[in-house]
N, CA, C and O atoms as CSV, one atom per row, in Angstrom:
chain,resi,resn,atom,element,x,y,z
A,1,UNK,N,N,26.406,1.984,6.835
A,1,UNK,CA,C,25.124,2.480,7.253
A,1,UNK,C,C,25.268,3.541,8.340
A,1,UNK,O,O,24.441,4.453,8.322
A,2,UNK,N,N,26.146,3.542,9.221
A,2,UNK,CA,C,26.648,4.029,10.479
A,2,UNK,C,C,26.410,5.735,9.883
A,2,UNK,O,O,25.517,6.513,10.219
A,3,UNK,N,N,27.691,5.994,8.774
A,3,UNK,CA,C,27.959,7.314,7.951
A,3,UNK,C,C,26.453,7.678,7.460
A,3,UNK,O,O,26.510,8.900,7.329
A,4,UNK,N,N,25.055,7.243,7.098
A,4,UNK,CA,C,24.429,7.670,6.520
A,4,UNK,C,C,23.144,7.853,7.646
A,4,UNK,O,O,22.109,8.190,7.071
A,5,UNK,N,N,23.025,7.729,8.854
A,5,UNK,CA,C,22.304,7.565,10.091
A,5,UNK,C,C,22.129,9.368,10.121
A,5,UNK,O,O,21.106,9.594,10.767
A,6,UNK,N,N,22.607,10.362,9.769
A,6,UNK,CA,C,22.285,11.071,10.002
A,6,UNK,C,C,21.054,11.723,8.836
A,6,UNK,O,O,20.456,12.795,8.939
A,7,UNK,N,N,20.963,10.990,8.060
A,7,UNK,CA,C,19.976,11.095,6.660
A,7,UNK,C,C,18.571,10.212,7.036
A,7,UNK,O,O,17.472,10.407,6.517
A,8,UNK,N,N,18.881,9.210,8.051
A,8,UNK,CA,C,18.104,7.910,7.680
A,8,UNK,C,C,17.227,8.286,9.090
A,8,UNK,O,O,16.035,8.034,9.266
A,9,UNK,N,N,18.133,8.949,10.030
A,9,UNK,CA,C,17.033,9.489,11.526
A,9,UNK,C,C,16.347,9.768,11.353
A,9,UNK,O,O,15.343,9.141,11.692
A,10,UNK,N,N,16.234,11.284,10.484
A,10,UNK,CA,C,15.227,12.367,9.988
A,10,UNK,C,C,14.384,11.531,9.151
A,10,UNK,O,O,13.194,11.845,9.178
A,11,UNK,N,N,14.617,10.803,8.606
A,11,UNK,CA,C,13.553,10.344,7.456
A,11,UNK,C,C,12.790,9.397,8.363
A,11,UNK,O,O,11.575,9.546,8.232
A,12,UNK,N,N,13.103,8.559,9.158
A,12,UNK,CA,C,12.307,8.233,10.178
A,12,UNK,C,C,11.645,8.503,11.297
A,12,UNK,O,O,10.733,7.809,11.748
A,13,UNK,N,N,12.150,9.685,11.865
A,13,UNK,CA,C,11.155,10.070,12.785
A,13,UNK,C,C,9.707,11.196,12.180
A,13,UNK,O,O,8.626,11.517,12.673
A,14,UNK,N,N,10.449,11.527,10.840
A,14,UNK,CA,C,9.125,12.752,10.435
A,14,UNK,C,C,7.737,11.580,9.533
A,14,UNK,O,O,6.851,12.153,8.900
A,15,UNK,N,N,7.745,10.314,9.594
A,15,UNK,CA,C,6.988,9.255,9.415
A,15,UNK,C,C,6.777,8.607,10.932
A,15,UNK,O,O,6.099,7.580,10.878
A,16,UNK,N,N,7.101,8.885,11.955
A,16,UNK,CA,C,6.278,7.967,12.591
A,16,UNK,C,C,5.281,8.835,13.196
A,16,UNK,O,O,5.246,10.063,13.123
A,17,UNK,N,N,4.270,7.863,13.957
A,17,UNK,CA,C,3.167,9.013,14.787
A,17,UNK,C,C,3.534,9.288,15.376
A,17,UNK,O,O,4.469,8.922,16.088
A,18,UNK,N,N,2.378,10.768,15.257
A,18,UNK,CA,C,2.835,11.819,16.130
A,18,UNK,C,C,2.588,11.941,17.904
A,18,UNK,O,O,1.559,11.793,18.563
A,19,UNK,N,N,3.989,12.271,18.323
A,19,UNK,CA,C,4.474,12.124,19.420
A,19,UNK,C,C,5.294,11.127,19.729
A,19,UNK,O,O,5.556,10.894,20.909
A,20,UNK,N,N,5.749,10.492,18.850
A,20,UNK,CA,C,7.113,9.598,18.969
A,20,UNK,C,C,8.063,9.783,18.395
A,20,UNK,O,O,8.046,10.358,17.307
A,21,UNK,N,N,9.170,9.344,18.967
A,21,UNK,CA,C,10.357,9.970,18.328
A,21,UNK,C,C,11.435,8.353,18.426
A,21,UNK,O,O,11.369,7.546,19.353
A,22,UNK,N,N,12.306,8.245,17.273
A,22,UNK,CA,C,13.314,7.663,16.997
A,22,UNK,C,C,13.977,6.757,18.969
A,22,UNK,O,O,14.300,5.589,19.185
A,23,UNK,N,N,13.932,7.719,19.755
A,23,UNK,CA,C,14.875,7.728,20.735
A,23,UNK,C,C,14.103,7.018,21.697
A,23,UNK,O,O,14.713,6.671,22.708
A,24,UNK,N,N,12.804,6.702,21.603
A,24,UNK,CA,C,11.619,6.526,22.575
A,24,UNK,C,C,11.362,4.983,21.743
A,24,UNK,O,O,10.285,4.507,22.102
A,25,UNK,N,N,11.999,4.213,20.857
A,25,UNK,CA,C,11.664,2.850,19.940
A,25,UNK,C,C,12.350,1.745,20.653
A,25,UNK,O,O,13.551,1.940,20.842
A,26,UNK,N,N,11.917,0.759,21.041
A,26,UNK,CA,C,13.149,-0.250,21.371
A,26,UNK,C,C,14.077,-0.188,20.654
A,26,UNK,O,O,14.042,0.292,19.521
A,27,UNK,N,N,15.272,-0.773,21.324
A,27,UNK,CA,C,16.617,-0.123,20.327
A,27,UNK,C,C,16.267,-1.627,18.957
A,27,UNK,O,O,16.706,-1.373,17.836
A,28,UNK,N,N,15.652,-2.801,19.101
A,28,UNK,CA,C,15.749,-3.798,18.241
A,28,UNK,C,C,14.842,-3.087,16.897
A,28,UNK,O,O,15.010,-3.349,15.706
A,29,UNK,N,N,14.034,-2.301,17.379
A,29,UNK,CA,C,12.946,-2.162,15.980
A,29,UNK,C,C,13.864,-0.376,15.589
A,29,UNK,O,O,13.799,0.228,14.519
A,30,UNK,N,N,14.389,-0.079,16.452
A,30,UNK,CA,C,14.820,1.331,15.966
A,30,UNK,C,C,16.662,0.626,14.683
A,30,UNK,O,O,17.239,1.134,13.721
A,31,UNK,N,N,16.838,-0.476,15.354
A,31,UNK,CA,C,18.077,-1.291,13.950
A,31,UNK,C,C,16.890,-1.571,13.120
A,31,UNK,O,O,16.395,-0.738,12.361
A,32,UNK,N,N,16.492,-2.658,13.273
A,32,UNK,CA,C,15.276,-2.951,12.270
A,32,UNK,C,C,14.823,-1.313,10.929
A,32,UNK,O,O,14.920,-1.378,9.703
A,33,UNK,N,N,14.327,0.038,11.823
A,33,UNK,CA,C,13.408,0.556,10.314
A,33,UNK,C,C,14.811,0.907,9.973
A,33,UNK,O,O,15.139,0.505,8.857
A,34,UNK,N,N,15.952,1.706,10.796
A,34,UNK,CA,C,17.388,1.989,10.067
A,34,UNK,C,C,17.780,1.224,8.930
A,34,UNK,O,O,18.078,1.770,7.867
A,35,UNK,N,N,17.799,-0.169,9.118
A,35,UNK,CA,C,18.749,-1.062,8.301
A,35,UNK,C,C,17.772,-1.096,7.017
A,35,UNK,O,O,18.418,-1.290,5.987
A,36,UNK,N,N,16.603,-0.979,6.842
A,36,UNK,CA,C,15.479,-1.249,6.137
A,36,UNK,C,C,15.416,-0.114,5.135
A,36,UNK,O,O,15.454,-0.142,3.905
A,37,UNK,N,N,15.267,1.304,6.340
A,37,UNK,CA,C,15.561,2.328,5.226
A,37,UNK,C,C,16.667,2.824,4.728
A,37,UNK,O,O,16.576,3.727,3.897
A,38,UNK,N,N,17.853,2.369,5.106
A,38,UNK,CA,C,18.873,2.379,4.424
A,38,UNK,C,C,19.154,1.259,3.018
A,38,UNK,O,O,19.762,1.473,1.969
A,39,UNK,N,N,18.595,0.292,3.400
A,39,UNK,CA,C,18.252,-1.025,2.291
A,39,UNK,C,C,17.504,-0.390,1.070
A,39,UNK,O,O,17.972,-0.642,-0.040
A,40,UNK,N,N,16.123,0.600,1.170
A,40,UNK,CA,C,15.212,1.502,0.693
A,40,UNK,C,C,15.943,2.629,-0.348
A,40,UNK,O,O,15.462,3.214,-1.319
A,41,UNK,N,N,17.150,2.688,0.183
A,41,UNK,CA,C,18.015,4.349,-0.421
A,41,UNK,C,C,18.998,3.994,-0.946
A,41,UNK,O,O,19.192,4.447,-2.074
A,42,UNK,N,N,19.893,3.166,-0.439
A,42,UNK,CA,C,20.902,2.726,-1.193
A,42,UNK,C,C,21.152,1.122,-2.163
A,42,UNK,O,O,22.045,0.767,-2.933
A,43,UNK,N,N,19.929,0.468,-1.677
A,43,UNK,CA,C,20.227,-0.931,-2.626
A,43,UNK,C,C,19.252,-0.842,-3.650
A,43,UNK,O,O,18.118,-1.242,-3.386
A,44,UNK,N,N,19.547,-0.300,-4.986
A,44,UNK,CA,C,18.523,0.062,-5.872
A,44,UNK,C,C,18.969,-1.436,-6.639
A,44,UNK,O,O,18.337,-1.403,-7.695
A,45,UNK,N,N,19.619,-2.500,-6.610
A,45,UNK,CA,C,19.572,-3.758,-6.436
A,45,UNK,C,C,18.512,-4.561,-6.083
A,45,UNK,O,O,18.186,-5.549,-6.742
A,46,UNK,N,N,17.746,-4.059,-4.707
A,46,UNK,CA,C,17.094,-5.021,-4.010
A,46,UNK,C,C,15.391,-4.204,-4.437
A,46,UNK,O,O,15.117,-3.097,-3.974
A,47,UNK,N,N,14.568,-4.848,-5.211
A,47,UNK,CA,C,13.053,-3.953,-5.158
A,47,UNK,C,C,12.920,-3.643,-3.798
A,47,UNK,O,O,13.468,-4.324,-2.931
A,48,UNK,N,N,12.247,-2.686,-3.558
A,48,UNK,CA,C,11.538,-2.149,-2.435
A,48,UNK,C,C,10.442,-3.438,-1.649
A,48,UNK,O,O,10.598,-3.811,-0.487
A,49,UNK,N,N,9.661,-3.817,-2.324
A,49,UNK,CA,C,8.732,-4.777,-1.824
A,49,UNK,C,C,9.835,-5.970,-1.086
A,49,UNK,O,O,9.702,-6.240,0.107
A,50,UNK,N,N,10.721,-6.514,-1.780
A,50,UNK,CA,C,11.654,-7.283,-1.118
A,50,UNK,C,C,11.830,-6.806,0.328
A,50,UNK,O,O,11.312,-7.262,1.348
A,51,UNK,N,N,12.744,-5.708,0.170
A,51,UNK,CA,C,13.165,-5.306,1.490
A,51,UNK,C,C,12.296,-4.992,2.351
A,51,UNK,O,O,12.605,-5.240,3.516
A,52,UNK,N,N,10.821,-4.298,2.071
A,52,UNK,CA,C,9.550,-4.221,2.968
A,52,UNK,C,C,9.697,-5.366,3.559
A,52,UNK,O,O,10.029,-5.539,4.732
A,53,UNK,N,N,9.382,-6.406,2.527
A,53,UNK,CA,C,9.163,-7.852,3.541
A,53,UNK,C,C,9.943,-8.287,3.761
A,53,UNK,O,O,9.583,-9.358,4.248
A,54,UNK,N,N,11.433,-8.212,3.762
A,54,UNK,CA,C,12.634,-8.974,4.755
A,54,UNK,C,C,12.166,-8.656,6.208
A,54,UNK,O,O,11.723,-9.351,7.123
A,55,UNK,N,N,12.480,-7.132,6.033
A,55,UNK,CA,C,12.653,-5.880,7.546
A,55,UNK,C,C,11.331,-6.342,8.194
A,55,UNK,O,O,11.403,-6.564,9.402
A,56,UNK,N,N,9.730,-6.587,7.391
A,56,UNK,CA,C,8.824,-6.953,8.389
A,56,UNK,C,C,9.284,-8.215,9.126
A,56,UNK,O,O,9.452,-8.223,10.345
A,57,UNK,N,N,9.498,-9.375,8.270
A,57,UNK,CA,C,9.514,-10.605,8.428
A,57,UNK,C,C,10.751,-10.897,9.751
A,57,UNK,O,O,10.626,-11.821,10.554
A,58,UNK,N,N,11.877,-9.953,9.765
A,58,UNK,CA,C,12.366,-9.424,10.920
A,58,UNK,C,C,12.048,-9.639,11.812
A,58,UNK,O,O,12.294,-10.470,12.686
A,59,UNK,N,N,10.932,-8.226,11.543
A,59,UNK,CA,C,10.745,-7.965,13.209
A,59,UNK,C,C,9.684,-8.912,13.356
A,59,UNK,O,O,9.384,-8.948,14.549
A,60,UNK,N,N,9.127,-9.533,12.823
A,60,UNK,CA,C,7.975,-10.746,13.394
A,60,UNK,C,C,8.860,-12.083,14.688
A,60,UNK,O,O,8.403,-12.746,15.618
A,61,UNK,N,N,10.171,-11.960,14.120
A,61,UNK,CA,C,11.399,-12.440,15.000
A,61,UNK,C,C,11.407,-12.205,15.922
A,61,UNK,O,O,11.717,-13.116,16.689
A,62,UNK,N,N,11.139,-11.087,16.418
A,62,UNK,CA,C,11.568,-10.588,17.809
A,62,UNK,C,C,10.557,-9.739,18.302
A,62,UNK,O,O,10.754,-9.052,19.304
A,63,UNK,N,N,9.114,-9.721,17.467
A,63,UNK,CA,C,7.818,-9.143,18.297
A,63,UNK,C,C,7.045,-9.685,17.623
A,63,UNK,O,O,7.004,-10.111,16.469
A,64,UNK,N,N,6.082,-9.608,18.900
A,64,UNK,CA,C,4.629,-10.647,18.642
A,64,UNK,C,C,3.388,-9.470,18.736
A,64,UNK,O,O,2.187,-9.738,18.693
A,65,UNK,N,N,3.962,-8.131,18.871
A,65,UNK,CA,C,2.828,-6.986,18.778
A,65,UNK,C,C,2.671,-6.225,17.383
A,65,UNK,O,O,3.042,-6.591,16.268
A,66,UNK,N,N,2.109,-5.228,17.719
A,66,UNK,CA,C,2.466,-4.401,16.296
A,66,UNK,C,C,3.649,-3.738,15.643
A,66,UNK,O,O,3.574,-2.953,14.697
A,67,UNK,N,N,4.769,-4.141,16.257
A,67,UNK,CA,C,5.877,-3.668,15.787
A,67,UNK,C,C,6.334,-4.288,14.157
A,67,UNK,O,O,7.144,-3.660,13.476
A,68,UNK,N,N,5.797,-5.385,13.738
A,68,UNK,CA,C,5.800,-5.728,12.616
A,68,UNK,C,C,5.165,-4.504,11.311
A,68,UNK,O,O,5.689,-4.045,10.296
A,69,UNK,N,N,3.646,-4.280,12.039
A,69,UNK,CA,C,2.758,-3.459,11.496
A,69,UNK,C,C,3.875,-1.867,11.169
A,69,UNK,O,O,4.057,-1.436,10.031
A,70,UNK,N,N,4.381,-1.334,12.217
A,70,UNK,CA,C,4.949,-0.430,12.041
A,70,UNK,C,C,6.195,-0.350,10.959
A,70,UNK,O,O,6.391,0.502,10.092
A,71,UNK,N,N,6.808,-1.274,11.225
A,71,UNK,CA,C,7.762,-1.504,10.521
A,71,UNK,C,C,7.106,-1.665,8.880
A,71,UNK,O,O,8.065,-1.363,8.171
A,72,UNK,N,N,6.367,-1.873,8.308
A,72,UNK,CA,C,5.544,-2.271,7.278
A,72,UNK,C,C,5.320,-0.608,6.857
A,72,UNK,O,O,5.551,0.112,5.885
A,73,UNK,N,N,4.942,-0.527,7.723
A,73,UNK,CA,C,3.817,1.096,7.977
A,73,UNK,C,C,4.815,1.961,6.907
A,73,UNK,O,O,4.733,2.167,5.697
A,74,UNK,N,N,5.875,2.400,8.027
A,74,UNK,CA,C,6.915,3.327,7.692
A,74,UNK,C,C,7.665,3.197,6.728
A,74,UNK,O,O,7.930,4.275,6.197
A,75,UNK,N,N,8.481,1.649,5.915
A,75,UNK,CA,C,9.574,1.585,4.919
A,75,UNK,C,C,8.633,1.479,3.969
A,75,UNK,O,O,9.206,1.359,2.886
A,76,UNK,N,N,7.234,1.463,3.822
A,76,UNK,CA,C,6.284,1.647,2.483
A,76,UNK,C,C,5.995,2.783,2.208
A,76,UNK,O,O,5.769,3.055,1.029
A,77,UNK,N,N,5.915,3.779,3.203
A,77,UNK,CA,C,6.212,5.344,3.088
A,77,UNK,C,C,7.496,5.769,2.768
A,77,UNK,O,O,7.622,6.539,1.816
A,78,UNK,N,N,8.607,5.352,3.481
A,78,UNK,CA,C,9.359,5.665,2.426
A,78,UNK,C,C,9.904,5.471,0.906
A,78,UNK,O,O,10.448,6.159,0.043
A,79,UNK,N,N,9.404,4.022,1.091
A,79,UNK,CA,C,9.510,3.945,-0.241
A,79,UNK,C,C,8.885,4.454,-1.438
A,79,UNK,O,O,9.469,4.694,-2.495
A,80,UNK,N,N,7.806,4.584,-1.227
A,80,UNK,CA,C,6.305,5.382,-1.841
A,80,UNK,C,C,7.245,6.698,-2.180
A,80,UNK,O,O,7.069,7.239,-3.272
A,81,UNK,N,N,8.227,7.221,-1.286
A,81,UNK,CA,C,8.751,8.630,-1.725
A,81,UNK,C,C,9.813,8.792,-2.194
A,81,UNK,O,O,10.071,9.861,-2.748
A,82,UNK,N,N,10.782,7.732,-2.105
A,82,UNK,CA,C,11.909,7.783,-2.344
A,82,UNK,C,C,12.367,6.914,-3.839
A,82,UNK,O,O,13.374,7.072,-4.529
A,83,UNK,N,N,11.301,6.031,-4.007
A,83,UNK,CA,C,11.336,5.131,-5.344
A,83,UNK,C,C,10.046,4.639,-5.994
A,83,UNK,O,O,9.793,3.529,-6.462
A,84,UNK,N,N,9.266,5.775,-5.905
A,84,UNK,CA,C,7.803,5.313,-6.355
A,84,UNK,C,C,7.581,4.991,-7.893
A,84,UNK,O,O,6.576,4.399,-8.289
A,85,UNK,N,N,8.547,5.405,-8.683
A,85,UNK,CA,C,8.136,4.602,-9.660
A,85,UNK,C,C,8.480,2.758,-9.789
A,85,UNK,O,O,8.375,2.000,-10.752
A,86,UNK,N,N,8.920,2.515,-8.357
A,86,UNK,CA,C,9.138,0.815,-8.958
A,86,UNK,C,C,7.887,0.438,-7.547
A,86,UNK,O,O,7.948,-0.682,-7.041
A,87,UNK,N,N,6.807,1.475,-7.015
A,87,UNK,CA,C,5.959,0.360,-6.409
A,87,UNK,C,C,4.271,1.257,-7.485
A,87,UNK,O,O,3.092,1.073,-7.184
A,88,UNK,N,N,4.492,1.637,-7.988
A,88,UNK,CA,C,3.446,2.129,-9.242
A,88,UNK,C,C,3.112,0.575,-9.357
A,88,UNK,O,O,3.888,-0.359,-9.156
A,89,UNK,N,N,1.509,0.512,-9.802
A,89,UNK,CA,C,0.958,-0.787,-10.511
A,89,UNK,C,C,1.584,-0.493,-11.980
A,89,UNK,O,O,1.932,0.591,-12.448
A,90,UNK,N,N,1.634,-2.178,-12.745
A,90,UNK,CA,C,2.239,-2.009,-14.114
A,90,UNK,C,C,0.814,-1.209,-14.584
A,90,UNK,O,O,-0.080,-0.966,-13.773
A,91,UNK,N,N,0.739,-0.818,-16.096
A,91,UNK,CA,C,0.163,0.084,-16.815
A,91,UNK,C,C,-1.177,-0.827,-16.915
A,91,UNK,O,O,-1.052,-1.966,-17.365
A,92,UNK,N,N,-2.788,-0.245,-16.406
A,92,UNK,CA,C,-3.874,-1.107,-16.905
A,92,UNK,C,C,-4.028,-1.956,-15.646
A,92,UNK,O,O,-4.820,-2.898,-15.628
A,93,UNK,N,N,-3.249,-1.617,-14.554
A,93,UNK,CA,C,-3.612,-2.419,-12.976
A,93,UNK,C,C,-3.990,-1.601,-12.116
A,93,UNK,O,O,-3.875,-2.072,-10.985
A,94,UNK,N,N,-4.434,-0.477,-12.143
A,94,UNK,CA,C,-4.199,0.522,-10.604
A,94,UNK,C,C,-5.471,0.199,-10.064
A,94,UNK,O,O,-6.155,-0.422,-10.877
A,95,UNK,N,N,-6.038,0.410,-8.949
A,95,UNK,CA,C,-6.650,-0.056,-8.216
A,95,UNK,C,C,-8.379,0.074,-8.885
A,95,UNK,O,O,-8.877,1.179,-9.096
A,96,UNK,N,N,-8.958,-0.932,-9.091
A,96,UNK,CA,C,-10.125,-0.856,-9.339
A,96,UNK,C,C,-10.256,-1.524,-10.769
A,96,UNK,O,O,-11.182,-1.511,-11.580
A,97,UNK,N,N,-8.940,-2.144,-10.794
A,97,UNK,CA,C,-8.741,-2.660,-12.794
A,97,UNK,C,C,-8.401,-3.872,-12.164
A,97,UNK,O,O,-7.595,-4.000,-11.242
A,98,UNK,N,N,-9.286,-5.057,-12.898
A,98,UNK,CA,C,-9.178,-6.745,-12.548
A,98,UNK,C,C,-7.907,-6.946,-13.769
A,98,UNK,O,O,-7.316,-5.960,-14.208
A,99,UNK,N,N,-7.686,-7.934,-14.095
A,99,UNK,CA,C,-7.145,-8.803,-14.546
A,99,UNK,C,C,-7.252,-8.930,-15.794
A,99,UNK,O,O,-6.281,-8.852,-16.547
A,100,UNK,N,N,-8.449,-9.144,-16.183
A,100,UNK,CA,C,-8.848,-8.873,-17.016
A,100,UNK,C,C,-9.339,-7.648,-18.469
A,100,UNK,O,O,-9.702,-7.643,-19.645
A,101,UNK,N,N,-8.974,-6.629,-17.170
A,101,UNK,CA,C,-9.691,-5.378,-17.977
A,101,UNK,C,C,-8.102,-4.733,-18.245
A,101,UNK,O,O,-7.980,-4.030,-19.249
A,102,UNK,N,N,-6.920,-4.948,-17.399
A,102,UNK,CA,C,-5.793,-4.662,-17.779
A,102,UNK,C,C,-5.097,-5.404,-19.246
A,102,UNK,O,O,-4.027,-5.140,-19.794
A,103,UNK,N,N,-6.059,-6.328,-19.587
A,103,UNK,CA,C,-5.045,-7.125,-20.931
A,103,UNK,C,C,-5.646,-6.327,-21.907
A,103,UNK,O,O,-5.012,-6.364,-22.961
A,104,UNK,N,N,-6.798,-5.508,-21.944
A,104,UNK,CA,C,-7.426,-4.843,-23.096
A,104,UNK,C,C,-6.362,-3.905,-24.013
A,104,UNK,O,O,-6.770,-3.298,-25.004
């Protein structure tokens, strides 16, 4: 992961809000989105939703604020960009289609 930190910075600081930067994160949630979005890029093994909710479930470990939220925030954006065809609804689900109207 160490070798690929120079791929995984940039992709995290141009997602967080604006006026924060990578260097300004506690160092626990700045391992946390790293390990997450590296999990995101290279474990095409692990679905995306998995690793969303490991990396949140994480940081719920070691914060009781919104650092969970963030962490959520950001590896669903990347993922959204980096592997969006495996968080697409299946065919006949996208938002506003029950259950029902998808078996038609």
């Amino acid at each position: 992961m160490v070798a690929e930190q120079r791929r995984i910075d940039p992709l995290i600081n141009e997602r967080l809000a604006e006026g924060w930067h990578l260097t300004r994160i506690d160092s626990i949630l700045r391992a946390i989105l790293r390990a997450g979005t590296f999990e995101i890029l290279r474990r095409a093994d692990v679905p995306p939703r998995v690793s969303i909710n490991e990396y949140v479930d994480l940081a719920h470990a070691f914060f009781e604020g919104e650092e969970p939220k963030v962490v959520n925030g950001l590896l669903d954006r990347v993922a959204k960009e980096v592997r969006p065809e495996e968080l697409a609804p299946p065919p006949g689900r996208g938002p506003g289609v029950t259950a029902e109207q998808g078996q038609g």
